[in-house]
C-alpha positions as CSV (number, residue, x, y, z in Angstrom):
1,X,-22.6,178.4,-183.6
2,X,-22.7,180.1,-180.0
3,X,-25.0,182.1,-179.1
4,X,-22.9,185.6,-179.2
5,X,-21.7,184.5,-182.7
6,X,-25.5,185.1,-183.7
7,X,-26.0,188.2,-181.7
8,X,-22.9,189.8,-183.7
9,X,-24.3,189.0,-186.9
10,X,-27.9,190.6,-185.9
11,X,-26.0,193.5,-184.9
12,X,-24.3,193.7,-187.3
13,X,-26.7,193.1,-190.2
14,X,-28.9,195.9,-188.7
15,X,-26.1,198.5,-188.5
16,X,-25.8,197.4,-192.6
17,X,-29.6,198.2,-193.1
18,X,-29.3,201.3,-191.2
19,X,-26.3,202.7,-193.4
20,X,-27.5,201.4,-196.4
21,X,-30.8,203.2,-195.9
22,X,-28.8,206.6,-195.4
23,X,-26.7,206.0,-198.5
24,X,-29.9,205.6,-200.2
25,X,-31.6,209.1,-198.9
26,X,-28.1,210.5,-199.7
27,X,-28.0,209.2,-203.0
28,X,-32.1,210.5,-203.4
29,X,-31.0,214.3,-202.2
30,X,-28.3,214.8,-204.4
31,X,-30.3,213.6,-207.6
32,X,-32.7,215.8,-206.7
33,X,-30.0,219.0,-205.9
34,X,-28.9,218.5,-210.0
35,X,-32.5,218.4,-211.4
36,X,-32.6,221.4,-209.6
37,X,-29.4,223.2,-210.3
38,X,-29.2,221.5,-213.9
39,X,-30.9,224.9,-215.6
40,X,-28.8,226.9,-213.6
41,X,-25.4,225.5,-214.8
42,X,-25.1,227.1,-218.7
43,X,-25.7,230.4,-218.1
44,X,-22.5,230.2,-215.6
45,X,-19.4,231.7,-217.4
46,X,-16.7,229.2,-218.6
């Protein structure tokens, strides 16, 4: 395989890391927004 083919796929699998990572802290955030809002919710009226 040429030399650019291999460059692409390093690029590539680092832009994978990268996004993955933010999904992750994304994912971490919003758990933490409902253990927080999660005594708040029943007194809201239906």
């Amino acid at each position: 395989m040429s030399a650019m083919h291999w460059e692409a796929r390093r690029r590539q699998q680092a832009l994978d890391r990268r996004l993955s990572a933010r999904v992750m802290q994304a994912g971490n955030q919003d758990k933490k927004k409902e253990e927080s809002t999660a005594p708040v919710t029943p007194c809201e009226p239906q």
